[in-house]
C-alpha positions in Angstrom: 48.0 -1.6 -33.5 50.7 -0.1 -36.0 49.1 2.0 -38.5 51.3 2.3 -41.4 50.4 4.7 -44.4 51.2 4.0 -48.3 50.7 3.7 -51.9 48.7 1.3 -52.8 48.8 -0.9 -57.0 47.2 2.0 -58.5 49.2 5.3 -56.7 46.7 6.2 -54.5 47.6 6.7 -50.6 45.9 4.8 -47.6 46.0 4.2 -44.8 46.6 0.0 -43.1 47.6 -2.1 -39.7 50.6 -3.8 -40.0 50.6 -7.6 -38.7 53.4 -9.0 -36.6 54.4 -11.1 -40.1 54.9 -7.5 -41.7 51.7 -8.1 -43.9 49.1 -4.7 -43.9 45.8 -5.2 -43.8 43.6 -1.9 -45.3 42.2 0.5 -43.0 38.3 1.7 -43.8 37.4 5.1 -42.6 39.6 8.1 -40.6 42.5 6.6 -38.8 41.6 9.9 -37.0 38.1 9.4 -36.4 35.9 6.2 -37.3 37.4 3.7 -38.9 37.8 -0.2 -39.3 40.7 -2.5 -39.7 39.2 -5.0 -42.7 40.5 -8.3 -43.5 41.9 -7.7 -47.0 45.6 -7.7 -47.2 47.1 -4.7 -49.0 48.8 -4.2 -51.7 51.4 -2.0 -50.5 53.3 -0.5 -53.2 55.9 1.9 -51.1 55.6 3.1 -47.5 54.9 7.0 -46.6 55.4 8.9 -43.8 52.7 8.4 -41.5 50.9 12.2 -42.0 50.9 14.5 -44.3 51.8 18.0 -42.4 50.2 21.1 -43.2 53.2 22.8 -41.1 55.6 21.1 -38.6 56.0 23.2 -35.4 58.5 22.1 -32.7 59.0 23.0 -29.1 62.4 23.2 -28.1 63.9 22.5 -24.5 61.1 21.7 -23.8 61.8 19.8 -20.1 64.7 21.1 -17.7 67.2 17.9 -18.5 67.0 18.4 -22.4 68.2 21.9 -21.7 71.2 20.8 -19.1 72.1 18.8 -21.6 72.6 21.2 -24.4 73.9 23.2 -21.6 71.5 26.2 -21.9 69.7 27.7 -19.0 65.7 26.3 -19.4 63.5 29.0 -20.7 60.9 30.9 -19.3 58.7 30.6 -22.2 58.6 27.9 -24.6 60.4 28.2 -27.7 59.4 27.7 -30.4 60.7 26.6 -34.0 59.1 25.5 -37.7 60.4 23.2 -40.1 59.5 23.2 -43.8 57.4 20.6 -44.8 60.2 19.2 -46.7 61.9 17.8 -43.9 59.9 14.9 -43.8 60.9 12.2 -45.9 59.4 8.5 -46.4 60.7 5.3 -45.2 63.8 4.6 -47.4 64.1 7.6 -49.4 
């Protein structure tokens, strides 16, 4: 199942499954818990990005071939990097 989030007719953000005809039919519930796919289409005014992050927090080189190919020796520890919370934009914008 494709889970796509959006705004719906009147602004307000939820969650639906896309169908393989592009339609969206809503999602009941958590999409991270309980939830239900229902059999009304939505009205899907514009498409969001599919979370909304409280903070994004990367791991970089995070396998030996990533780091050959930047050509930097793999770390010892992880590292770590953040990105603001503006980097993530919606489908189209």
């Amino acid at each position: 199942m494709k889970i796509t989030r959006y705004l719906d007719s009147t602004g307000a953000a939820s969650y639906g499954a896309e169908q393989p005809d592009g339609s969206v039919l809503r999602i009941e519930g958590d999409v991270f818990g309980a939830h239900r796919v229902t059999t009304e289409k939505a009205s899907v005014r514009k498409r969001l990005a599919p979370v909304v992050p409280a903070q994004i927090l990367g791991v970089g080189l995070n396998y030996r071939h990533h780091a050959a190919e930047s050509g930097m020796k793999a770390p010892e520890l992880p590292v770590l990097f953040v990105k603001g919370i503006n980097t993530l934009q919606h489908p189209g914008d």
